[in-house]
Every structure is written in C-alpha cells, then in structure tokens.
Residue, then its C-alpha position, 0 to 999 in steps of 0.5 A: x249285420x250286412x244291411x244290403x244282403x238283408x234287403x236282398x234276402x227278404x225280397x227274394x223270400x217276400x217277391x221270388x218266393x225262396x231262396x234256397x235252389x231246390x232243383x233236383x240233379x238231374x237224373x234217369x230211371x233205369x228200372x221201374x215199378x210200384x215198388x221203387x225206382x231205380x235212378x242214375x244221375x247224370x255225370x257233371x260236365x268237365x269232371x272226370x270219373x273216378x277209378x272207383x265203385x258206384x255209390x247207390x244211395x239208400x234212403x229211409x222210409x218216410x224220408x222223401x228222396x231228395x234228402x239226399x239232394x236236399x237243396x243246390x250247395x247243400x246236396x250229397x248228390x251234386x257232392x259225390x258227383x263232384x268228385x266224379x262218383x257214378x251215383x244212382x238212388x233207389x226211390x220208394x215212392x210214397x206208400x198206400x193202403x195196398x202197401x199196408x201188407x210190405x214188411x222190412x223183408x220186402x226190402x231186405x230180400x227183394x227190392x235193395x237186392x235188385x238195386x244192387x245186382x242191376x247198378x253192378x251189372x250195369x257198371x260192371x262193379x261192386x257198388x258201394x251203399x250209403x244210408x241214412x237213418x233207417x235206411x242204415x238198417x235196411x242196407x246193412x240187414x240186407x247184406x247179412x241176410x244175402x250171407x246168410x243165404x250163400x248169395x252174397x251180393x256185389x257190395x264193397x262196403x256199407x256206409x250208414x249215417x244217423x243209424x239208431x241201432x239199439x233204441x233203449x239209448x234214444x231218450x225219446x223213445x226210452x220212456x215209452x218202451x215200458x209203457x209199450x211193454x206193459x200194454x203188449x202192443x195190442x193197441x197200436x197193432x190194432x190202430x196200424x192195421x185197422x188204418x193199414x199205415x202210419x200216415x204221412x202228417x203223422x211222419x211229419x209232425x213227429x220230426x217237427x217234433x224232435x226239434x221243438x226248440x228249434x221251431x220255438x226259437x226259430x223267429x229269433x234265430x231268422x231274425x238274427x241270420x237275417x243277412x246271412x242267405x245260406x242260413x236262410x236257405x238251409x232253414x228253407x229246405x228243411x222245412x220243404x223236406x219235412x212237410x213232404x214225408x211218406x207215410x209208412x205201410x201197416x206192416x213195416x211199422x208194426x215191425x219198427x214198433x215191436x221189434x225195435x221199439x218194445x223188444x229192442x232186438x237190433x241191439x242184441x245183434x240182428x232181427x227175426x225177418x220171415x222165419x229166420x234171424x238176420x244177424x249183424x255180425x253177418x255183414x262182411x264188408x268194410x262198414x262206415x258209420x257216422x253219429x250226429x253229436x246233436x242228433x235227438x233221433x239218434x243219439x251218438x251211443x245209440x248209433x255206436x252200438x253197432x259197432x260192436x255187432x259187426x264183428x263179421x265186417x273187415x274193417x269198421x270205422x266210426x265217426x261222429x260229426x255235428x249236426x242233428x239228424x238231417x244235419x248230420x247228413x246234409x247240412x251245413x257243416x257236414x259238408x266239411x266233416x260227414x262228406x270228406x269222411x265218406x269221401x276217405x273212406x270210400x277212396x280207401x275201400x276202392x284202393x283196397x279192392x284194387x289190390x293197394x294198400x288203403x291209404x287211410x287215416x290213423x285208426x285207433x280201436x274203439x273204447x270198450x270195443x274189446x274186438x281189436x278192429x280198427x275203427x277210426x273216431x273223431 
C-alpha cells in the first residue's frame, strides 16, 4: 500500500467530500418537452471530428442519464467525444403519477422516432444508437416497428449493451416466473395501477440488491484499495447513479412484468405493442450487442438470445466484456474492452455506408446461430 496516496485519499473523501469528478460534458437542449429532451454535447477543443454518423445515446427507464457520463475518466460520453464523434442523448426525465398511462409504445413509435429524425436532420446523417439495458429493447423495437410500418428511419445501426432479451435465462427472475404465472398478475396489476408507478426507492433498492455481495464485502474491498484513488472513485459514482433512480409510469411496468417477466415473449421474437406485433427479425440494420460476463441483471445467454432473432440485421456482431451490468458499460475495465468494440464497430458501419469495404475483425459465426451471419465474439 502507497501510505501517501491513502492519506491523500481519505481526506479529500473526509475534508473535500468526493473524489470522483462528477461534472457533467457539457452540453445544449435542442428540443424539448415533458416527454424527454433531446441534448448535443459540446465537441472537444483540439479534436477533430470524425468522417462518421452521429451517435445518439439512448438510456433505460429508471436509469438517470448520466450513466452514460457517469464520472470525468470514466464516461462514455467524454470517450466517443474523444474520438471526435457528434453525441447527442435523449433524456426521459424522471417520471410522475400523470405519466402512469405511457406504455413501451410511447417510446417505440413517438418519443425515439423523433430523436432520430431531428439529430439526422440536424447533422444531415443517418445516426447511429447506442443502448443500454432496456433502453437495447427500446432502441431495437423501434426500428423494427418503423419497417414495419414502411417508414423506416435514418439509423445506421444498433448497438445495445447488457440487453436481456429472453428472461427465462436471468436467475434472478426465473424463479419468480411461475409464481407470477400461477397467480396471473392480478396482484401486482392492482398494486402499479393503484399507485400508478414503480416508484423510485423501490428502483434503487432492487439494483443495490443484485449486488449484495458487493455491498456486504464492500468495507473490506474500501479498505483494501484504500490508495488506490480511481477505484475509489468509481465506488463513488455508482453509488450516486443508484441512489439517483427514476421511477417507472404504471403502465410500462405492467408491460415489463407481463410481457417480459411472465410471458417471456421477447425470446420468442418481438412484442404485442398497440394492436400489433413488433418483431425482432424486422430490424434491418447492422446490430452490436455487448454481454457483461458478471452481469446478474443480464446474464451473458440471455443478452445472446437476440442474436438469433435478428435475422432481418445485415450484419450482427456479438461480444462479451467484464464487468456486471453498469460495469460493462462504464466501468473500469470497459474502457479497454466495451468502448474499442463500439469504436470497431461503428468506424466499420461508416466505412460501409460510405461505399468501402468495412475493414473489421475476423467474424466467426456463432455457435448454434445455424443463420451463417457473421457475428464477431471474444
């Protein structure tokens, strides 16, 4: 242990307050409402813009949006800014009770739709989406639902990262599926829409949760990195993301739990969305999907299963990276493993748009994918 460094540590912790930079990127709203806001980041002094399409980053419900900037040193944003990419983020805001009645197709068919359509007409670009979580589902169900209804929309391609798309592989939920079967749902229907949301605590508490362990280890893990600042500041960061969870509208968790918890129908392909069935395999893009190897939220087979449904996708790539599931988006490690392959796989999209041939990393076809397409995998 470096004696000067833990000193250093605990009184910045003790006297400053924090030692992790949580200072936002800047940024500016483009477009505005109750439903969402649309921001661009500012470009980075000195760096050079890159010959490619804008990223628009689409995070999850109950997620805060700054789990994409989650702390200076440690932020996808202030990385794909770095490698002079044109970043905007669609934030939901946190939700109230006059939200209760907004269900997943409000998101599908109006809210991302008009994200997409103003960041390409703004940049005169097809734009590419990075998602996260459930924000993955929403970002890929919204492209298929455009194909479907013959409107297709300037995307050049998808990428989702920790996205669970068949639940039944979640150990976390899969004992609960039968009990929910069993008891039809009626309970916890009458429960969200009695209170007209998942409330935010209750978001909170169930991602501090899945890391039990962490937290019952955690002291001793403090204790052990105690001169090791950029540990200790990730720790920091975390903790302010989770205890800073949106709440989810009544409707969209009756959605989540009956659709994906009971039925489990995105493994089969798509979901049932305002009278009509949104279907994977309509998504005609190239598609990045990235598993975290210690994700508890979303086990690396579940997140895998969406492979295969994409059939309609030209080109679908799968990786895994460490990290649980905020990890595998923004911690540490990810940015030497998660951050180069969106940076690969983006550069080769924007080759290939561009009429050169992509340029990308052997692919092999994935095991039992039985489709021929080329999915690269670590």
């Amino acid at each position: 242990m470096h004696l000067v460094d833990a000193v250093a540590n605990v009184w910045d912790r003790t006297v400053v307050g924090q030692l992790a930079d949580l200072e936002r990127m800047p940024r500016e709203a483009v477009v505005g409402s109750p439903a969402g806001i649309l921001f661009r980041y500012r470009p980075l002094s000195g760096v050079d813009a890159v010959d490619g399409a804008p990223v628009l980053l689409v995070p999850p419900l109950g997620a805060p949006d700054f789990a994409y900037d989650l702390r200076r040193g440690c932020s996808l944003v202030e990385h794909l800014l770095q490698q002079g990419r044109t970043v905007y983020l669609i934030d939901y805001g946190p939700k109230s009770f006059s939200d209760r009645t907004l269900g997943i197709e409000h998101w599908v068919d109006d809210l991302l739709p008009s994200a997409v359509r103003e960041v390409a007409r703004a940049e005169e670009s097809d734009v590419h989406l990075v998602a996260w979580s459930l924000g993955g589902i929403f970002a890929l169900l919204t492209v298929a639902a455009a194909v479907q209804s013959r409107e297709p929309l300037p995307v050049r391609s998808v990428s989702v990262i920790g996205t669970p798309v068949d639940v039944s592989r979640v150990p976390l939920v899969a004992p609960l599926r039968p009990l929910a079967e069993v008891a039809g749902g009626r309970m916890v229907s009458s429960i969200y829409r009695g209170i007209g949301s998942f409330p935010a605590p209750l978001v909170s508490w169930a991602f501090h949760l899945t890391a039990v362990d962490k937290l019952v280890t955690r002291p001793l893990a403090v204790l052990s990195r105690i001169d090791d600042r950029d540990c200790l500041a990730q720790i920091e960061a975390v903790d302010h993301l989770m205890n800073n969870m949106h709440g989810y509208p009544g409707r969209v968790f009756g959605q989540i739990f009956h659709l994906l918890l009971r039925s489990n129908d995105l493994a089969s392909g798509g979901l049932r969305l305002a009278g009509r069935d949104v279907e994977l395999s309509d998504v005609d893009v190239p598609v990045l999907v990235v598993a975290g190897r210690d994700d508890v939220i979303a086990p690396l087979k579940a997140v895998r299963s969406a492979v295969l449904l994409l059939s309609g996708s030209p080109d679908v790539r799968f990786t895994t990276a460490p990290g649980g599931h905020l990890g595998v988006l923004t911690g540490r490690r990810a940015r030497s493993t998660t951050w180069p392959e969106l940076d690969r796989a983006l550069a080769d999209w924007d080759a290939a748009a561009g009429g050169v041939e992509p340029g990308s990393a052997a692919s092999v076809d994935a095991a039992g994918s039985g489709a021929g397409r080329p999915v690269a995998g670590t």
